[in-house]
VMD Tcl script that draws the C-alpha trace (Angstrom):
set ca {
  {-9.91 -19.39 100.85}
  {-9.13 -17.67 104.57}
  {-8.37 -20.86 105.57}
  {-5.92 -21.61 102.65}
  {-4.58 -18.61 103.07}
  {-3.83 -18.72 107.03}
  {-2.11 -21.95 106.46}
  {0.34 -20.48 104.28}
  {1.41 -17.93 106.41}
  {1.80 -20.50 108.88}
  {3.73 -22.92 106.89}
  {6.36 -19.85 105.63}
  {6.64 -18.64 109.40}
  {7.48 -21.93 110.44}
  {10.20 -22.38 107.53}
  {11.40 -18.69 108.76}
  {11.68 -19.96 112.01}
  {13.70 -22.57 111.20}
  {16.00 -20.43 109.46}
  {15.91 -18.77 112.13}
  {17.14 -21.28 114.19}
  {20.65 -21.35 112.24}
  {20.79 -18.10 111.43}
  {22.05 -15.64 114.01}
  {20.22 -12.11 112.75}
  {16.87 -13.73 111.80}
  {14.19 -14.31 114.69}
  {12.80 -17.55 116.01}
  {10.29 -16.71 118.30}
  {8.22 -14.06 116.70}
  {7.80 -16.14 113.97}
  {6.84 -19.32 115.98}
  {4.47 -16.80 117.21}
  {2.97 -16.01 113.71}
  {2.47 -19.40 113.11}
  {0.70 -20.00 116.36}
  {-2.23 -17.52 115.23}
  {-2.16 -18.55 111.65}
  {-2.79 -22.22 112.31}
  {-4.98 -21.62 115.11}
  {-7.47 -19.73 112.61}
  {-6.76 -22.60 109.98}
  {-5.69 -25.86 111.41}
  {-6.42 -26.13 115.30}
  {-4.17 -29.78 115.06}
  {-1.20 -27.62 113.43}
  {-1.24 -25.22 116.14}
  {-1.38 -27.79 118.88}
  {1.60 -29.70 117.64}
  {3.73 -26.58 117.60}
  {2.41 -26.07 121.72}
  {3.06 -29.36 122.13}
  {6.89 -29.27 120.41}
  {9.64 -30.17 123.07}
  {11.81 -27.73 122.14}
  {9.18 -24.32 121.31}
  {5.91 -25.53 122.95}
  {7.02 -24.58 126.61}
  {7.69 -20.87 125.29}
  {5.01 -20.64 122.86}
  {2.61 -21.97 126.03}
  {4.16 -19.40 128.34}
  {3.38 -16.74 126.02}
  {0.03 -17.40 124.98}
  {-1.19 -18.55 128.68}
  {0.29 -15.84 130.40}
  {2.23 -13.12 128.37}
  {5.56 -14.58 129.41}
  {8.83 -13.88 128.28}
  {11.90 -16.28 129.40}
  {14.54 -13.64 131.95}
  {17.09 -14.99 129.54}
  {15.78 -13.75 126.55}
  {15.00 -10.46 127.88}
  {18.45 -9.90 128.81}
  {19.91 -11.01 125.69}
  {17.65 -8.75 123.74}
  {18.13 -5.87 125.35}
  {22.28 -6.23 125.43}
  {21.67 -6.90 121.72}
  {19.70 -3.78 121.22}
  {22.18 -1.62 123.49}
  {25.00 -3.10 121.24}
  {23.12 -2.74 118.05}
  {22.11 1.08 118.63}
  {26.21 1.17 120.05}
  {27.49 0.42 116.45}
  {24.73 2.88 114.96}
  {26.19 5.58 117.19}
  {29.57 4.73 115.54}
  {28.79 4.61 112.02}
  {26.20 7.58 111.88}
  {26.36 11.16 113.04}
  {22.50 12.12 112.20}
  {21.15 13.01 115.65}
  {17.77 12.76 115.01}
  {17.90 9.09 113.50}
  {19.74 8.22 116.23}
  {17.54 9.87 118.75}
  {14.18 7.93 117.10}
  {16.13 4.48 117.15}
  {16.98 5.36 120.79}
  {13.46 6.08 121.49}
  {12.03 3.08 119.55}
  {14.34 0.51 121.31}
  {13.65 1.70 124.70}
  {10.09 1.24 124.07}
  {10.66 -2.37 123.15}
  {13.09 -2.61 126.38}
  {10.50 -1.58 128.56}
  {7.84 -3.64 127.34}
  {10.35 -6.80 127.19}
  {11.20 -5.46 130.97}
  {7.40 -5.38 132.07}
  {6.07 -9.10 130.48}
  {6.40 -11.85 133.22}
  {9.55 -13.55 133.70}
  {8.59 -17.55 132.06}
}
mol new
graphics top color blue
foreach p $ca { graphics top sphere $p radius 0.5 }
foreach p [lrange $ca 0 end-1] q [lrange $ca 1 end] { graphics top cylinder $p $q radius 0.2 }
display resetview
């Protein structure tokens, strides 16, 4: 049943991820990244044809051999963020959300900031 189960959260990360890939607000890596761990607890082949992908093996490798993150990514998250928590600023006068957002995306800066450039 794990096994069925782990599969199936593979299978719908990898359809989110392809979403992803047209969509501009929904994620590909992270979910590339879910499906990684689910097939590699259900279908070892599974998760060594998404390493072995031209186009998200190389990134999915760097990640799970080494923690690494590409520069470019990094600094398109983190203008992203800046500019996201920008239009929040605009649209909402609640200090205290604003403050906790703040706080919460530079904690995600710094740990994008601190991973190894891939």
């Amino acid at each position: 049943m794990k096994v069925i189960i782990y599969r199936t959260v593979g299978w719908a990360a990898v359809g989110l991820a392809t979403a992803g890939v047209v969509l501009p607000v929904l994620p590909t890596t992270p979910f590339l990244l879910v499906a990684a761990w689910a097939f590699a607890r259900s279908s070892p082949e599974l998760a060594e044809r998404l390493r072995n992908h031209p186009r998200f093996g190389p990134v999915l490798r760097d990640w799970q051999d080494r923690g690494a993150i590409p520069a470019k990514a990094k600094a398109t998250a983190i203008v992203l963020m800046a500019a996201s928590w920008g239009l929040l600023a605009l649209t909402l006068s609640n200090p205290w959300i604003l403050g906790g957002v703040a706080a919460t995306l530079c904690c995600v800066a710094i740990f994008l900031l601190t991973r190894p450039n891939a």
